[in-house]
C-alpha positions as CSV (number, residue, x, y, z in Angstrom):
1,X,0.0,0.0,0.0
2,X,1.2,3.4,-0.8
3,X,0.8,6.4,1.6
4,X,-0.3,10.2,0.6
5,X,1.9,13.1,1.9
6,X,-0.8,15.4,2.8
7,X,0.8,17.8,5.4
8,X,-2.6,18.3,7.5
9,X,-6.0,16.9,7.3
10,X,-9.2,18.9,9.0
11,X,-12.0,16.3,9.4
12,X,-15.6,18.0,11.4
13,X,-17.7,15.3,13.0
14,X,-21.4,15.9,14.9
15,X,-22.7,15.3,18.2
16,X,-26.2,13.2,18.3
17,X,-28.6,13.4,20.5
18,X,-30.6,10.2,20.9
19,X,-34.8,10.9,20.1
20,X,-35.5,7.1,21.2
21,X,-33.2,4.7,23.7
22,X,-34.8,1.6,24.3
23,X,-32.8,-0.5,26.9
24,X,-33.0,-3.9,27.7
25,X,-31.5,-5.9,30.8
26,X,-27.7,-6.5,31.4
27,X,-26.4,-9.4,30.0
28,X,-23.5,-11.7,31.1
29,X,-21.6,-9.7,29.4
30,X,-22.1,-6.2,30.8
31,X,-24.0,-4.6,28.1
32,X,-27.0,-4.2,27.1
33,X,-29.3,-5.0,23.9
34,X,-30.3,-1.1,22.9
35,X,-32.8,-0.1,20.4
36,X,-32.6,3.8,19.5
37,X,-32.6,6.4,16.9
38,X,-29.9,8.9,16.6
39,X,-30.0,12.1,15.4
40,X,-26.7,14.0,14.1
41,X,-27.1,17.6,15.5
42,X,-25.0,20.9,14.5
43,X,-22.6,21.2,17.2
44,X,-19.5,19.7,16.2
45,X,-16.4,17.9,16.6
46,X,-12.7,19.2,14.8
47,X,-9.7,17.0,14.6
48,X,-6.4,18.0,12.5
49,X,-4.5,15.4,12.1
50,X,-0.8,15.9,11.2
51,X,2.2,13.8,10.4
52,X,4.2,12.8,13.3
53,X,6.8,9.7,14.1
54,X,5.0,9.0,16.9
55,X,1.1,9.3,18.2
56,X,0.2,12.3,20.4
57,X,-3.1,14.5,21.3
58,X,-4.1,18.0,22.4
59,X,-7.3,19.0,23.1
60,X,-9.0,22.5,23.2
61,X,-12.2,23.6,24.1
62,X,-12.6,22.1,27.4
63,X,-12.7,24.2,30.6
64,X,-11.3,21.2,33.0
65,X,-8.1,19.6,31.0
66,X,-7.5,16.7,33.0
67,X,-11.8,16.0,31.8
68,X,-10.5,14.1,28.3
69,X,-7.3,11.7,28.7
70,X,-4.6,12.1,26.3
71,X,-3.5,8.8,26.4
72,X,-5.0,5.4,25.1
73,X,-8.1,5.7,26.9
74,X,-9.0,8.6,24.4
75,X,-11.2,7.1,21.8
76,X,-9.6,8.8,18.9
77,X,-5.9,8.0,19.9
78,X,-7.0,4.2,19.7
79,X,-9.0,5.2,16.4
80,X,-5.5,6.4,15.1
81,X,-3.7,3.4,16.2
82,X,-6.4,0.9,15.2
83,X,-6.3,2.2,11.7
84,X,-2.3,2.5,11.6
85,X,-2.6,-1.2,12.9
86,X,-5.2,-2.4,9.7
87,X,-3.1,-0.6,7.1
88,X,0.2,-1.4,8.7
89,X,1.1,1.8,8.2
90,X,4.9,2.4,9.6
91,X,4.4,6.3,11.2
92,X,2.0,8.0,13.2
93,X,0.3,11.1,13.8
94,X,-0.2,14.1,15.7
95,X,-4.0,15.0,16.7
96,X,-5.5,18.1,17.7
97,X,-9.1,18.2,19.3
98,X,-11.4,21.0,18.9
99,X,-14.2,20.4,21.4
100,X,-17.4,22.1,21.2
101,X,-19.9,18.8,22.2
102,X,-19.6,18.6,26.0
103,X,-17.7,16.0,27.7
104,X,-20.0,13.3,29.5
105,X,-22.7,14.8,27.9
106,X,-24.3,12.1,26.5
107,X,-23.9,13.3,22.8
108,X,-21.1,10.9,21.6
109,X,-18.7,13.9,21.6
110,X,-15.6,11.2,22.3
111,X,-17.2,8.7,19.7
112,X,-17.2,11.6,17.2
113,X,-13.6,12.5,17.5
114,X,-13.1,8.6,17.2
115,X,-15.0,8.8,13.8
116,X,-12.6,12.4,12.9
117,X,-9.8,10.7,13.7
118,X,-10.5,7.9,11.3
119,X,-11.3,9.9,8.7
120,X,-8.6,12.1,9.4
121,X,-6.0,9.5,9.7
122,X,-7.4,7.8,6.4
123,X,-6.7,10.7,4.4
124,X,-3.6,11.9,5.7
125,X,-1.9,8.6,5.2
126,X,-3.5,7.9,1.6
127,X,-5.3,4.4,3.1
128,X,-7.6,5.0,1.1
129,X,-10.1,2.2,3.4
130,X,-13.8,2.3,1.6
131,X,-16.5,3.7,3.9
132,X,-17.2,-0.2,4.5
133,X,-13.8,-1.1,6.9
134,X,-13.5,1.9,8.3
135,X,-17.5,1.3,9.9
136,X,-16.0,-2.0,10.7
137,X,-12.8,0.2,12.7
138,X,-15.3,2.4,13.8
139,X,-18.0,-0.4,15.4
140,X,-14.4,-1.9,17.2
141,X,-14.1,1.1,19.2
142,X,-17.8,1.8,20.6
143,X,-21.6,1.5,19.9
144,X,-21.6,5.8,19.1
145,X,-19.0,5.9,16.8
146,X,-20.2,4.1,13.4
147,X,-23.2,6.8,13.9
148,X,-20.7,9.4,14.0
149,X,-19.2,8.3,10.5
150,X,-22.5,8.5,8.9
151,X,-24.7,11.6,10.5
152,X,-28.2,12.1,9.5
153,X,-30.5,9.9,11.2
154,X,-30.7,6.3,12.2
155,X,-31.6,3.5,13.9
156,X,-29.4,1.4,16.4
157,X,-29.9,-1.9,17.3
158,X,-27.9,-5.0,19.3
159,X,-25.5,-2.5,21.6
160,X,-26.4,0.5,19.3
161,X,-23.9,-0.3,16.4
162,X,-25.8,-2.0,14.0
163,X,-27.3,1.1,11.8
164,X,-29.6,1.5,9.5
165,X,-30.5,4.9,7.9
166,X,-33.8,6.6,9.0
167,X,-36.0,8.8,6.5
168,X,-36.2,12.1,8.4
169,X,-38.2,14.7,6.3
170,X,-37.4,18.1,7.1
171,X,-35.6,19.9,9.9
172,X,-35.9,19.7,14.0
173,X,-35.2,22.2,15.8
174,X,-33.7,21.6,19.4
175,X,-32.6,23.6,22.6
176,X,-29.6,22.0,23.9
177,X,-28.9,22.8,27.9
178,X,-25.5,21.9,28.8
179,X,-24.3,21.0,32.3
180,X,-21.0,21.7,33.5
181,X,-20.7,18.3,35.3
182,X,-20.8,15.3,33.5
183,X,-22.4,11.9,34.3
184,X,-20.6,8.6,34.1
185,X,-22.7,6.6,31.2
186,X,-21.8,3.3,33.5
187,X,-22.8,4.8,36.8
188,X,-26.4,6.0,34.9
189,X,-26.6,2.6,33.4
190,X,-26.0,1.0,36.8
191,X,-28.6,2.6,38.2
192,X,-31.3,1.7,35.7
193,X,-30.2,-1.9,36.7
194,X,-30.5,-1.0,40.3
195,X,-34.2,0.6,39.8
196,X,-35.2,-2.0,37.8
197,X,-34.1,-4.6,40.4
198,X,-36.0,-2.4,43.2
199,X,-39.0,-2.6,40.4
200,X,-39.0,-6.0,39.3
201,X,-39.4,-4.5,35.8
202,X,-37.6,-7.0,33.7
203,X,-37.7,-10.6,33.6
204,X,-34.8,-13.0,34.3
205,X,-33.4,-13.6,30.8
206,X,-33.9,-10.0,28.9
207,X,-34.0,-10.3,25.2
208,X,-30.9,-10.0,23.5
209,X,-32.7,-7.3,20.4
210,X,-34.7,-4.4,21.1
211,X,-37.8,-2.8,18.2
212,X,-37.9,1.3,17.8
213,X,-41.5,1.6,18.0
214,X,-43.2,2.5,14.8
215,X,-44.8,5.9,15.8
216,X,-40.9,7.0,16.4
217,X,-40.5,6.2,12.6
218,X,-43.3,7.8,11.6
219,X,-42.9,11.5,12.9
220,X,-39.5,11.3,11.8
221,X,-40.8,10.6,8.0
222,X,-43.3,13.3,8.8
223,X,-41.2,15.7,9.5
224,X,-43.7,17.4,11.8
225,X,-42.1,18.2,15.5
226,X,-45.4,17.9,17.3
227,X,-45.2,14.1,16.6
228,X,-42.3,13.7,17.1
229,X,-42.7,15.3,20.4
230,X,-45.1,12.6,21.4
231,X,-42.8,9.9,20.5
232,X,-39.1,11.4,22.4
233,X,-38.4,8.2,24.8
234,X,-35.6,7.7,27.0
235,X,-35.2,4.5,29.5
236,X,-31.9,6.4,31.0
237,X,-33.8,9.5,31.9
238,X,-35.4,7.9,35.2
239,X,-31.8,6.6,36.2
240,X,-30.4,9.9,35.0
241,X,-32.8,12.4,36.8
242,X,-31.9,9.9,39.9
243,X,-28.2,11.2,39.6
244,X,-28.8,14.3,39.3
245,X,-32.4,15.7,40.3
246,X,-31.4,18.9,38.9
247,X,-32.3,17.7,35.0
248,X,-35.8,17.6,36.0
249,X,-36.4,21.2,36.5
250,X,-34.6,21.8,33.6
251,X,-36.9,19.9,31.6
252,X,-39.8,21.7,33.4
253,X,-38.7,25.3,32.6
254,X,-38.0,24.3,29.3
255,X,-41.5,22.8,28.6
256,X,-43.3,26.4,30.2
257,X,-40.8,28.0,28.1
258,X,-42.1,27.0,24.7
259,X,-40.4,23.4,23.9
260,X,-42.7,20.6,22.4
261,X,-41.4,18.2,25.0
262,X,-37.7,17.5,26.2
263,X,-35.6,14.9,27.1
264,X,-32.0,14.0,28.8
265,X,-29.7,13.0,25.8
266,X,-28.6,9.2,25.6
267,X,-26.5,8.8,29.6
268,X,-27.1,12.5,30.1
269,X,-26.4,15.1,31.5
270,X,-27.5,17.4,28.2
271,X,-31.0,17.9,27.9
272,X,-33.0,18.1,24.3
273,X,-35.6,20.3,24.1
274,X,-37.5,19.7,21.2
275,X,-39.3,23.1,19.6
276,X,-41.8,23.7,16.6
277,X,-38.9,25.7,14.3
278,X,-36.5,28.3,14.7
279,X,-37.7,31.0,15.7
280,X,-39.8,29.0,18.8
281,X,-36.4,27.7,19.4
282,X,-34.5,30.9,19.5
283,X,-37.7,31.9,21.9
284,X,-37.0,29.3,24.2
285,X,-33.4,29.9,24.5
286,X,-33.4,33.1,25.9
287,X,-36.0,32.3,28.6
288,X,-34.0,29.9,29.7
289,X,-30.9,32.1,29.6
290,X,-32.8,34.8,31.9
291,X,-33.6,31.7,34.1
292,X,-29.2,31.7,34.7
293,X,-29.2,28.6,32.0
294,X,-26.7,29.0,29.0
295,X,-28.7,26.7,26.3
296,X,-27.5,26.4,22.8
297,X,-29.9,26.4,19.3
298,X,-28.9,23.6,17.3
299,X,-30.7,21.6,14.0
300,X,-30.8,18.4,12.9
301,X,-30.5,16.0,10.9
302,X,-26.7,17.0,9.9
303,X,-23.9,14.5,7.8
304,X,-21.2,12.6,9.5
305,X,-17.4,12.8,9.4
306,X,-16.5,15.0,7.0
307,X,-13.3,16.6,5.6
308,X,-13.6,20.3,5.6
């Protein structure tokens, strides 16, 4: 295999916010059977990728540094290596992270500068992988980050890395209110398995595959927000809101402020406020900016990786 001799590669990836997360009971394994739909929302991920002897990472944009490792445990320093391990490619790379999704936000920010970094990599180095292996690269390193190659919307089943493209008609409009404290995805999904215990809610031996209900489907082909609305479903939220009590007001003064209907985004702690169109959207925002909140406007469906 030849490599390319691109000095620097700029690759922009999105955030998601999840409009449906079906969970199932843990399995043997640890995980989960999930059945969801993603949405690819404009606030974005950048990763320059540069050529280097070695493999390194900076990252900019975050208020706390020590909040995203720098080492192997960063999801787009293994996507790097991963790929340099697939093409046998002798060098490495130097990678720099613009962050704008927030960190343990529960919008696949780390999973999208996975899927940067892979793109990035790919083109710097003149791989030249088809969009086939590098999903199959991409489903190695987590259940968010084959989403995060493609964008737009879709549906995920097994542990939320088998995709298939959703029609979504249209544009949705969404509120995003940040937290500056994250939430550990494992502690919020060990505490659905702890209220479910308390509950009796599952059986014994859950199913191993999850079905996005229909009506979800639907109002995304529709286009039209006030179904949607009716459909937003989250089986995190309860475990969630149990963390951190706080996200429930949040969704209540976002709902008297204008929004369709919110809900807490994937492991939280982001909340998703749903609106009718931009300009309800922009109305909601600042209300919930004079309530001391600093919420972001952002649109969906969006693509995936991209080179810019």
């Amino acid at each position: 295999m030849s490599f390319a001799a691109n000095e620097s590669v700029h690759v922009r990836a999105p955030g998601k916010i999840n409009v449906y997360l079906g969970v199932g009971g843990r399995h043997d394994d640890g995980y989960h059977a999930l059945a969801t739909v993603f949405q690819a929302v404009s606030l974005y991920e950048d990763v320059i990728a540069r050529h280097a002897d070695g493999f390194s990472l900076t990252v900019s944009g975050v208020e706390d540094p020590d909040a995203v490792p720098l080492d192997d445990r960063n999801l787009a320093m293994r996507a790097a290596k991963l790929l340099a391990a697939a093409a046998e490619y002798p060098g490495g790379v130097a990678l720099e992270i613009r962050k704008s999704v927030p960190v343990a936000g529960g919008m696949g920010g780390g999973s999208a500068d996975a899927a940067a970094a892979l793109v990035a990599c790919d083109a710097l180095w003149g791989t030249g992988f088809p969009q086939a292996r590098l999903h199959d690269l991409a489903s190695r390193l987590g259940a968010d980050v084959p989403f995060a190659l493609h964008g737009g919307t879709a549906v995920g089943t097994g542990r939320g890395d088998q995709l298939n493209p959703a029609l979504a008609r249209g544009r949705f409009d969404w509120v995003l209110v940040m937290s500056e404290q994250g939430l550990s995805t494992p502690v919020v999904y060990g505490r659905l398995d702890a209220l479910r215990d308390e509950e009796g809610a599952l059986a014994d031996d859950p199913p191993l595959s999850l079905d996005v209900p229909i009506p979800v489907l639907q109002a995304l082909r529709s286009g039209d927000p006030e179904l949607l609305a009716e459909s937003l479903h989250n089986d995190l939220q309860a475990a969630a809101v149990f963390e951190r009590p706080d996200l429930a007001e949040t969704l209540r003064l976002g709902i008297r402020a204008g929004a369709l209907h919110g809900i807490v985004s994937g492991s939280g702690p982001t909340v998703a406020l749903l609106c009718s169109g931009p300009e309800s959207a922009q109305e909601v925002q600042s209300v919930l900016r004079e309530s001391g909140l600093d919420p972001l406007h952002v649109h969906g469906p969006v693509p995936g990786a991209r080179i810019i």
